[in-house]
GUNULO-810064 format. One record per atom (N, C-alpha, C, O): x, y, z; residue number from 1; atom name. Coordinates in steps of 0.02 Angstrom, whole numbers, plus 50000, padded with zeros to 5 digits. Atoms other than C-alpha are relative to their C-alpha. Layout:
<<X Y Z> NUM "CA">,
...
This chain:
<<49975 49932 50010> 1 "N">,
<<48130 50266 49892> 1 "CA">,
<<50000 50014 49925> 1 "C">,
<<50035 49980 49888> 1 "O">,
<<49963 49982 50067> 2 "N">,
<<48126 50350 49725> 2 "CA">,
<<50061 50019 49975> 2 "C">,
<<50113 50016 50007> 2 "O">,
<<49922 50002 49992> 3 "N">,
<<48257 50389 49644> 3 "CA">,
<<50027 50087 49997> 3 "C">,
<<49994 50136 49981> 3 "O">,
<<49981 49915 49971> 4 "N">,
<<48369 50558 49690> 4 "CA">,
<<50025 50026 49924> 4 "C">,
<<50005 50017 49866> 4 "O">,
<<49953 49939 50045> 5 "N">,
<<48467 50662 49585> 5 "CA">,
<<50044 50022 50031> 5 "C">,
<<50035 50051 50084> 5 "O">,
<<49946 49997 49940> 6 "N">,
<<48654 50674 49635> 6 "CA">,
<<50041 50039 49950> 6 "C">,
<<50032 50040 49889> 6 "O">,
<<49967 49956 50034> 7 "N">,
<<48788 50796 49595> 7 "CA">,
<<50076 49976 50025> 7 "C">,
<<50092 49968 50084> 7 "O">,
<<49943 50031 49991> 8 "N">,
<<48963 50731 49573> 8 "CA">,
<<50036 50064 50012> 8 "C">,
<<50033 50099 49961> 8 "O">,
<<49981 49952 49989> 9 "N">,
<<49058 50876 49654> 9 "CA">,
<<50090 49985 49972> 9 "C">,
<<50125 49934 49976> 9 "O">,
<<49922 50009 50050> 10 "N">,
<<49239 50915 49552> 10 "CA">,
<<50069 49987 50039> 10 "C">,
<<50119 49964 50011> 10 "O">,
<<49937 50020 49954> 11 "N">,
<<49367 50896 49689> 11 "CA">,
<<50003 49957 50039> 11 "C">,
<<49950 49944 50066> 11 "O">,
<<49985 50064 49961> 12 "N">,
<<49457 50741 49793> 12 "CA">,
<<49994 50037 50053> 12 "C">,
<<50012 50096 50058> 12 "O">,
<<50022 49984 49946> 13 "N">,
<<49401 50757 49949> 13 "CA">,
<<50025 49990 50049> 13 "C">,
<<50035 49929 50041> 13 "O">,
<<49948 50030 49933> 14 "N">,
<<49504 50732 50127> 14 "CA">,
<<49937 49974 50064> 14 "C">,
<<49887 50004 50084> 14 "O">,
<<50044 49994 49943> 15 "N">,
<<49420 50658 50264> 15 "CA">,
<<50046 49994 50067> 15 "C">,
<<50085 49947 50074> 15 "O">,
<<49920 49994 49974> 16 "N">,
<<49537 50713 50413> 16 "CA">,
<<49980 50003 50095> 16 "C">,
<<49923 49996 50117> 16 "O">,
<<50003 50032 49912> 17 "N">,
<<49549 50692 50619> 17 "CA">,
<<50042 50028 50028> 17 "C">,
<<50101 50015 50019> 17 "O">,
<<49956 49955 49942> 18 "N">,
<<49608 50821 50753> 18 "CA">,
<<49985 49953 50069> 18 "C">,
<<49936 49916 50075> 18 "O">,
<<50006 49991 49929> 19 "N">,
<<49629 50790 50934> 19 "CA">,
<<49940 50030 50025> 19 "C">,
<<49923 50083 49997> 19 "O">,
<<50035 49951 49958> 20 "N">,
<<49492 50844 51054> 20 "CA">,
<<50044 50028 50049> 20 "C">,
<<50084 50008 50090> 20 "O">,
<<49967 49938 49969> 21 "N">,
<<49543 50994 51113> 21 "CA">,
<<50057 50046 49976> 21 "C">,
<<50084 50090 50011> 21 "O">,
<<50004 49949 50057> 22 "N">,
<<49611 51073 50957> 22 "CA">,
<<49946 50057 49989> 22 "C">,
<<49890 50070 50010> 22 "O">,
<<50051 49932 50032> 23 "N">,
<<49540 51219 50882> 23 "CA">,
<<49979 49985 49946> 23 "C">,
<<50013 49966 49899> 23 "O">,
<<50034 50028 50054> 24 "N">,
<<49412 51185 50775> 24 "CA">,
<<50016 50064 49927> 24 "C">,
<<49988 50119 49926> 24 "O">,
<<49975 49979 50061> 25 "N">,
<<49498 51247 50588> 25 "CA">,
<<49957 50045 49961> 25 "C">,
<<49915 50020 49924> 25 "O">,
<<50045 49969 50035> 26 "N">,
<<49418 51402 50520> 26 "CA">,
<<50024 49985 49907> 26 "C">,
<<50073 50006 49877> 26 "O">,
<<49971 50014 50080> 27 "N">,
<<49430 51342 50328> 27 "CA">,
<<49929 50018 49951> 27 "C">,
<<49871 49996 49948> 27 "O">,
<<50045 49930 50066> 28 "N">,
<<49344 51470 50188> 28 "CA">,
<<50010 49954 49942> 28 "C">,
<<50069 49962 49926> 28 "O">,
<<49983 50025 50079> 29 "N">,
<<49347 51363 50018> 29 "CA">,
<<49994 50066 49973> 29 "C">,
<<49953 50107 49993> 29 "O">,
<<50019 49949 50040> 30 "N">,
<<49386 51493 49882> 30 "CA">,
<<49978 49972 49935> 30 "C">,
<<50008 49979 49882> 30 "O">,
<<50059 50035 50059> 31 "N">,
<<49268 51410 49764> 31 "CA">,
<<49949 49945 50021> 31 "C">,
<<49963 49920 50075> 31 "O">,
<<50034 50030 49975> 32 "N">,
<<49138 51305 49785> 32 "CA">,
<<50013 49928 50010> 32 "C">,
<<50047 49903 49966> 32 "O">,
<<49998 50060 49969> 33 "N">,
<<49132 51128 49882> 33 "CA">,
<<49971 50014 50057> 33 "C">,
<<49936 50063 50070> 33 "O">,
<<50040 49989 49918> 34 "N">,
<<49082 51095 50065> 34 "CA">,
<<50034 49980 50043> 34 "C">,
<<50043 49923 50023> 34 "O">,
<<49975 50004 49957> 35 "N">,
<<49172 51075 50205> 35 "CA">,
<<49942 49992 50060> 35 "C">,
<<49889 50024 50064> 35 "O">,
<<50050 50033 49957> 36 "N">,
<<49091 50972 50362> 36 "CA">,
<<50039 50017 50063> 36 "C">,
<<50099 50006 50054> 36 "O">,
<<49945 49996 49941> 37 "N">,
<<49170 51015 50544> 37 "CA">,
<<49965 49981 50048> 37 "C">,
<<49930 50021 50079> 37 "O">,
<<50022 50029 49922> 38 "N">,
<<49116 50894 50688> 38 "CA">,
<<50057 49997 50042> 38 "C">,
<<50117 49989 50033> 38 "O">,
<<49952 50003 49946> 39 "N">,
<<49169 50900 50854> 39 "CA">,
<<49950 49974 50042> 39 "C">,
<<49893 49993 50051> 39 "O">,
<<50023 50052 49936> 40 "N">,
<<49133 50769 50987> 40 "CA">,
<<50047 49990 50055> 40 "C">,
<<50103 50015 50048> 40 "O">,
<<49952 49989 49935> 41 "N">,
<<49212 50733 51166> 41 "CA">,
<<50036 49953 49986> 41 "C">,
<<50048 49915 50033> 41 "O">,
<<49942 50054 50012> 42 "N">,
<<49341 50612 51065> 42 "CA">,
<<50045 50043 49950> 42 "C">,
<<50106 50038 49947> 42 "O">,
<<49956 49996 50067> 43 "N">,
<<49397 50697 50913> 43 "CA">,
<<49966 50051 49958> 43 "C">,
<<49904 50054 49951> 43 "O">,
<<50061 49941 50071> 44 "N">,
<<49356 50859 50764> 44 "CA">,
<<50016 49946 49954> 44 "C">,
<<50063 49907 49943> 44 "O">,
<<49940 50044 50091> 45 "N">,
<<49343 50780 50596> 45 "CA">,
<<49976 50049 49957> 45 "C">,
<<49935 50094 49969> 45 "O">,
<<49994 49954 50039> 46 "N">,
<<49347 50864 50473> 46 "CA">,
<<49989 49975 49918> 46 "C">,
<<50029 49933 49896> 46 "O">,
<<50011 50029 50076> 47 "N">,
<<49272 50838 50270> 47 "CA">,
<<50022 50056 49953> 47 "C">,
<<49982 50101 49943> 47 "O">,
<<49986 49937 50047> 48 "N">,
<<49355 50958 50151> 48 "CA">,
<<50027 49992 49943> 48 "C">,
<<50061 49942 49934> 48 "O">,
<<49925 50013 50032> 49 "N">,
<<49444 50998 49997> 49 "CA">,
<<50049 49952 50006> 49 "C">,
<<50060 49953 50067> 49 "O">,
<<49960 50003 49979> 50 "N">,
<<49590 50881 49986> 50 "CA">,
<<50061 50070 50021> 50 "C">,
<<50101 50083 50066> 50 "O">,
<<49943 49937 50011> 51 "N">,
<<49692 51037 49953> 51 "CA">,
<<49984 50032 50076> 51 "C">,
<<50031 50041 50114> 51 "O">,
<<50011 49953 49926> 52 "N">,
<<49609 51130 50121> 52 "CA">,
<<50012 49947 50063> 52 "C">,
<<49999 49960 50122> 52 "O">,
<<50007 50030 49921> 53 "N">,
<<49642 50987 50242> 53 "CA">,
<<50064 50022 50056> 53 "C">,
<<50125 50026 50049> 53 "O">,
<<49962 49971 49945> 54 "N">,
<<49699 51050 50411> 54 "CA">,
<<50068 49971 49988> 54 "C">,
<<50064 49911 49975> 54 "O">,
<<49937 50030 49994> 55 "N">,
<<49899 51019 50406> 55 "CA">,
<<50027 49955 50058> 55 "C">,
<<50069 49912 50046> 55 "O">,
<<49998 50021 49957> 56 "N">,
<<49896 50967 50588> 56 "CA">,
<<49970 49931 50000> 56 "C">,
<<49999 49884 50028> 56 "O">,
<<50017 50044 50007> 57 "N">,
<<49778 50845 50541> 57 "CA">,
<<50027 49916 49986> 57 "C">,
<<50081 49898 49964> 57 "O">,
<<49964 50085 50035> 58 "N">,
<<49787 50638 50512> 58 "CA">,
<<49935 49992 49940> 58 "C">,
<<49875 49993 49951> 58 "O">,
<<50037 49985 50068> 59 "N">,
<<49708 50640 50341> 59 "CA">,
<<49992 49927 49961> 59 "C">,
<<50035 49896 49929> 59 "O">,
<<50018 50038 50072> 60 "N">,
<<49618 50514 50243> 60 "CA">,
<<49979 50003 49945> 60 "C">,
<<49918 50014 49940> 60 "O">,
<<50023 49966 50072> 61 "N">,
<<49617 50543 50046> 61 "CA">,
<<50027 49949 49951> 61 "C">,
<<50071 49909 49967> 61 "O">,
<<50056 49945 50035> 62 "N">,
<<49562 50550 49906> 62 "CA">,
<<49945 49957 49993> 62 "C">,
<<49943 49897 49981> 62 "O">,
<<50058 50030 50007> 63 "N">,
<<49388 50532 49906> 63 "CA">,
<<49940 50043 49959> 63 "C">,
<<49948 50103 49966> 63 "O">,
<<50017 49967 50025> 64 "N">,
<<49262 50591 49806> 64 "CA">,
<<49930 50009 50017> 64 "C">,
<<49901 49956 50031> 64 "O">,
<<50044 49996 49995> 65 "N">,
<<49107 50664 49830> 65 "CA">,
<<49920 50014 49986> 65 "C">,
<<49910 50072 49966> 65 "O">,
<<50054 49989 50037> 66 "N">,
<<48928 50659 49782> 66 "CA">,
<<49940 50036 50048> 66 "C">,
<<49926 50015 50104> 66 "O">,
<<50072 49962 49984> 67 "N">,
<<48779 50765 49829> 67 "CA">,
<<49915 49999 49984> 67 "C">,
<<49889 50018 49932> 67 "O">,
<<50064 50006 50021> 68 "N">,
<<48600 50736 49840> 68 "CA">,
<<49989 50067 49997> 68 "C">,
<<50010 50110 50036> 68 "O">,
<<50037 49922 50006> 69 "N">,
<<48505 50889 49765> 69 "CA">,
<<49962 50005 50033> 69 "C">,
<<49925 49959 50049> 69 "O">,
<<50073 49963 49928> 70 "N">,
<<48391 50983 49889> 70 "CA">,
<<49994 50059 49975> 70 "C">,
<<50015 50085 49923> 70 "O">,
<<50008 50048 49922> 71 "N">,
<<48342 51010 49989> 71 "CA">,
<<49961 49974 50003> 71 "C">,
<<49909 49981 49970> 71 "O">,
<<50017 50067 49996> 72 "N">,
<<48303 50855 50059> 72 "CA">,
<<49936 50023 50072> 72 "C">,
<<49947 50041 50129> 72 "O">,
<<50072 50017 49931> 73 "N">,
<<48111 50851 50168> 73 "CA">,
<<50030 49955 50037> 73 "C">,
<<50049 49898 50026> 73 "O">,
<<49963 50041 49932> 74 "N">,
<<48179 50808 50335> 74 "CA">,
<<49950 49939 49993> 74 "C">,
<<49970 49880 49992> 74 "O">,
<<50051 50105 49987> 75 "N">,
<<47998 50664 50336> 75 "CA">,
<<49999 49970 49935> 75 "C">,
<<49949 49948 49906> 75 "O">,
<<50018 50063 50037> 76 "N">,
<<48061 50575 50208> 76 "CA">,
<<50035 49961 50015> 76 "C">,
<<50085 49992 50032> 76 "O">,
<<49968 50032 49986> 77 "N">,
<<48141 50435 50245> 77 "CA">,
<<50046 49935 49945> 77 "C">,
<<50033 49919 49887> 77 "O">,
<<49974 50056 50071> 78 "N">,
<<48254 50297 50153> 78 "CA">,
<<50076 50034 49973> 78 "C">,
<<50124 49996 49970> 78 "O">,
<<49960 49983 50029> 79 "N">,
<<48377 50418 50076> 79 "CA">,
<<50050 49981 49993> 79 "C">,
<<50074 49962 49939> 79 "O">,
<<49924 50036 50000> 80 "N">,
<<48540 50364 50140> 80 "CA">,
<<49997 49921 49985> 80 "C">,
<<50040 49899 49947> 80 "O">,
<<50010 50050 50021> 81 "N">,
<<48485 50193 50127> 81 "CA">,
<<49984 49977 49921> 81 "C">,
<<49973 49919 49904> 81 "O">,
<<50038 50008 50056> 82 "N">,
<<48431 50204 49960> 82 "CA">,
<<50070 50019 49940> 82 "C">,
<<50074 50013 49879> 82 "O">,
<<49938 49977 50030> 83 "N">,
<<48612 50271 49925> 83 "CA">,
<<50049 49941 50025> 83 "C">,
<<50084 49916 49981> 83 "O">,
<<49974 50046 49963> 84 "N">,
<<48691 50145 50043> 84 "CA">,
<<50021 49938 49993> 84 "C">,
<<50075 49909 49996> 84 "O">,
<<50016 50092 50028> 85 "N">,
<<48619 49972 49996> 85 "CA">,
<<50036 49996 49928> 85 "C">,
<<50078 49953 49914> 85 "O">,
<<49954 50043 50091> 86 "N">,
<<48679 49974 49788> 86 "CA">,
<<50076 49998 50024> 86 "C">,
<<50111 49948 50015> 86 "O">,
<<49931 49987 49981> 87 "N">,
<<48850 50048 49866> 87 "CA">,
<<50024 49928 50013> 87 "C">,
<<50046 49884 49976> 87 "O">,
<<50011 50078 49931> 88 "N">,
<<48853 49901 50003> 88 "CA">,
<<50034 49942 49956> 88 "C">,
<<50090 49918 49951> 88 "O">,
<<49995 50087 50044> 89 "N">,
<<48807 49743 49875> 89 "CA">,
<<50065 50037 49940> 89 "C">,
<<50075 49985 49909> 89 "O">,
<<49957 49996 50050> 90 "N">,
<<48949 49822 49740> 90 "CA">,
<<50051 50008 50038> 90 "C">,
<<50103 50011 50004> 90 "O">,
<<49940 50026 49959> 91 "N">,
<<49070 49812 49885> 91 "CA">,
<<50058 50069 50008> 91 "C">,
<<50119 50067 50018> 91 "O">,
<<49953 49939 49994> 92 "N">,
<<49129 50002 49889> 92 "CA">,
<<49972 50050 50063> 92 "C">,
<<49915 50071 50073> 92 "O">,
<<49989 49975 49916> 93 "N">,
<<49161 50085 50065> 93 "CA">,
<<49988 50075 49987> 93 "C">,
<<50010 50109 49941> 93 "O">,
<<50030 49947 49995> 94 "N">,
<<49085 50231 50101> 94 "CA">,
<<49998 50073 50061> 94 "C">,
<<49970 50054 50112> 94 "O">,
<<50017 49933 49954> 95 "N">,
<<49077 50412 50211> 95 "CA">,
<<49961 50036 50001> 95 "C">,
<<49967 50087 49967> 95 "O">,
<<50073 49947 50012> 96 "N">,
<<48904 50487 50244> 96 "CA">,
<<50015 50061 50051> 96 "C">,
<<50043 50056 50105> 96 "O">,
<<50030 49951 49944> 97 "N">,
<<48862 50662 50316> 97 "CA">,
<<49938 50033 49974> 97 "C">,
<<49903 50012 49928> 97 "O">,
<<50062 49977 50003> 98 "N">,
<<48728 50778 50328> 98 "CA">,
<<50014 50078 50014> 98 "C">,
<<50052 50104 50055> 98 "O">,
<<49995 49940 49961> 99 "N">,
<<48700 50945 50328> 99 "CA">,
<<49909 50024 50008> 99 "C">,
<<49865 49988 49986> 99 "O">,
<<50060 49980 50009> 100 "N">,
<<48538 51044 50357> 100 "CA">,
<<49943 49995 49942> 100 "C">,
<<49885 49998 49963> 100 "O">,
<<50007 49993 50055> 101 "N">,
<<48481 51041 50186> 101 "CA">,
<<50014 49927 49957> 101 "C">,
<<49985 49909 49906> 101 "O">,
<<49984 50075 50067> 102 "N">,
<<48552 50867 50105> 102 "CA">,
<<50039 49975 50037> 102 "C">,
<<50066 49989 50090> 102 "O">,
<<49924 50035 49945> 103 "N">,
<<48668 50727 50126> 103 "CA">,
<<50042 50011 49953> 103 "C">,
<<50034 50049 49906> 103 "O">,
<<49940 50007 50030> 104 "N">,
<<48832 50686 50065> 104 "CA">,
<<50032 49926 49995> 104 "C">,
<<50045 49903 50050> 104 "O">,
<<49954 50035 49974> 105 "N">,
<<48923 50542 50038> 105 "CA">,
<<50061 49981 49941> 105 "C">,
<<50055 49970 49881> 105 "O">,
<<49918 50012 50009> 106 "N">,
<<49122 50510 50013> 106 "CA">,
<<49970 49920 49964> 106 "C">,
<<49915 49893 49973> 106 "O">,
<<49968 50044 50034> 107 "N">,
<<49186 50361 49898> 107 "CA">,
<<50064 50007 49979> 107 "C">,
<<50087 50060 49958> 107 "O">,
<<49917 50009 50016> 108 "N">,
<<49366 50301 49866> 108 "CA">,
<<49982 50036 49952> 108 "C">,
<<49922 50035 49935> 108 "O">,
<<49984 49982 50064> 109 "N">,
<<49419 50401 49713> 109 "CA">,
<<50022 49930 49966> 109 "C">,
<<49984 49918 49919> 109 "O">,
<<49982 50061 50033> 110 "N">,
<<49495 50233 49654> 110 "CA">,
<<49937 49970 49996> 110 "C">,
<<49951 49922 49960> 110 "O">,
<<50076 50042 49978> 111 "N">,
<<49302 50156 49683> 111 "CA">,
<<49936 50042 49939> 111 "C">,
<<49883 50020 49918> 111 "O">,
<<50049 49952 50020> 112 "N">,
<<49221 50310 49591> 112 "CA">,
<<49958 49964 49932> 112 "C">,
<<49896 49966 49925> 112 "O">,
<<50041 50030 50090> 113 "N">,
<<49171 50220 49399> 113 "CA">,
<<49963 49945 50046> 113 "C">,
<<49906 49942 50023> 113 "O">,
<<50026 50066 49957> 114 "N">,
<<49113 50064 49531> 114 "CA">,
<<49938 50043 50026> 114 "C">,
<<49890 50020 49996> 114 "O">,
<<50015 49962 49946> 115 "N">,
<<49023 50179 49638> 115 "CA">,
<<49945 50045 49940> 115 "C">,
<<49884 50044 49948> 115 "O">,
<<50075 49962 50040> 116 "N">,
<<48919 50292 49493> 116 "CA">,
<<49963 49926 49961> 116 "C">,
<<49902 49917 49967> 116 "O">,
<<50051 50067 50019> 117 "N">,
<<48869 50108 49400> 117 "CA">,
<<49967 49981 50041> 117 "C">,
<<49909 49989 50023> 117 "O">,
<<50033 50016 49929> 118 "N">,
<<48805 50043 49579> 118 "CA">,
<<49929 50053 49990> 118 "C">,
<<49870 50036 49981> 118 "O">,
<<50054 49954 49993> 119 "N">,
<<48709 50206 49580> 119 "CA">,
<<49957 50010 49952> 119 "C">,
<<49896 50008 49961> 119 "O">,
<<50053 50011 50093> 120 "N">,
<<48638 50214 49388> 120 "CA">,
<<49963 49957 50027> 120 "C">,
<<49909 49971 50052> 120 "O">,
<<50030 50063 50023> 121 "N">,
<<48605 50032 49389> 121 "CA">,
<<49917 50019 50056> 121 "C">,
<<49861 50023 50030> 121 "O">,
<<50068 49969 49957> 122 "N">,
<<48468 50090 49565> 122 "CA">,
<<49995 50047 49969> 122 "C">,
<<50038 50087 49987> 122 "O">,
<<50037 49963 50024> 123 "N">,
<<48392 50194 49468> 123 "CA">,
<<50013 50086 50003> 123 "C">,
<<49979 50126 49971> 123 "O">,
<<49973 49917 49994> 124 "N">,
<<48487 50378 49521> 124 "CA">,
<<50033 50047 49938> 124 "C">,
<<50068 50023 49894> 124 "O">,
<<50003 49963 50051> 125 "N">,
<<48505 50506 49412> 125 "CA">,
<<50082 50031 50025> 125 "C">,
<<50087 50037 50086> 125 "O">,
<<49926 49984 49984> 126 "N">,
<<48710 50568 49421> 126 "CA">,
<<50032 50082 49960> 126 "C">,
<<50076 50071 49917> 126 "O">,
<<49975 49953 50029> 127 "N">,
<<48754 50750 49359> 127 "CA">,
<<50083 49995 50019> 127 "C">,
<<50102 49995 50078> 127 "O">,
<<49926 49975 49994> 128 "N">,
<<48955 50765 49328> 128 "CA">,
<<50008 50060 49992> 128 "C">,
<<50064 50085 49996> 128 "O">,
């Protein structure tokens, strides 16, 4: 894989867990970030803002998040892996998603200086 170009997005991030058969949380950021809303026949989860996470929710935070620049050509392959593996061997735990357009993935905020060296050292390019 070559190497990406990632965008350290400015806010701690929640990663949070409704009930199935909640109402899936209409949540508007009033500034920019991204908000992720899956729903499966177990559970919504939910990636947002810490500040926007559903109140009802069971919330895991803070995490921070990075962005590959896109958009990402659905036939290429490797990407997450290529983000994955330095993570992995430097021993910091991770939350991927996806949206149409790019991925995403969560890191502890406590993990974050661990977590952009991992990524330098493979060769990724890191905008703060």
């Amino acid at each position: 894989m070559s190497v990406l170009d990632l965008v350290l997005l400015p806010d701690d991030y929640a990663v949070c867990r409704l009930d199935r058969g909640s109402a899936v949380p209409a949540i508007e950021p009033g500034r920019d970030g991204v908000v992720s809303v899956t729903r499966s026949a177990d559970e919504i989860s939910v990636i947002c803002p810490a500040d926007l996470a559903p109140p009802a929710a069971a919330t895991n935070t803070p995490w921070r998040c990075l962005q590959v620049a896109g958009p990402v050509d659905f036939a290429l392959t490797g990407i997450l892996a290529s983000l994955v593996n330095p993570l992995a061997d430097a021993r910091v735990n991770i939350f991927a998603f996806s949206t149409y357009e790019t991925d995403y993935i969560l890191v502890p905020t406590v993990r974050l200086a661990e977590a952009l060296t991992a990524l330098s050292g493979a060769g990724h390019r890191i905008a703060t």
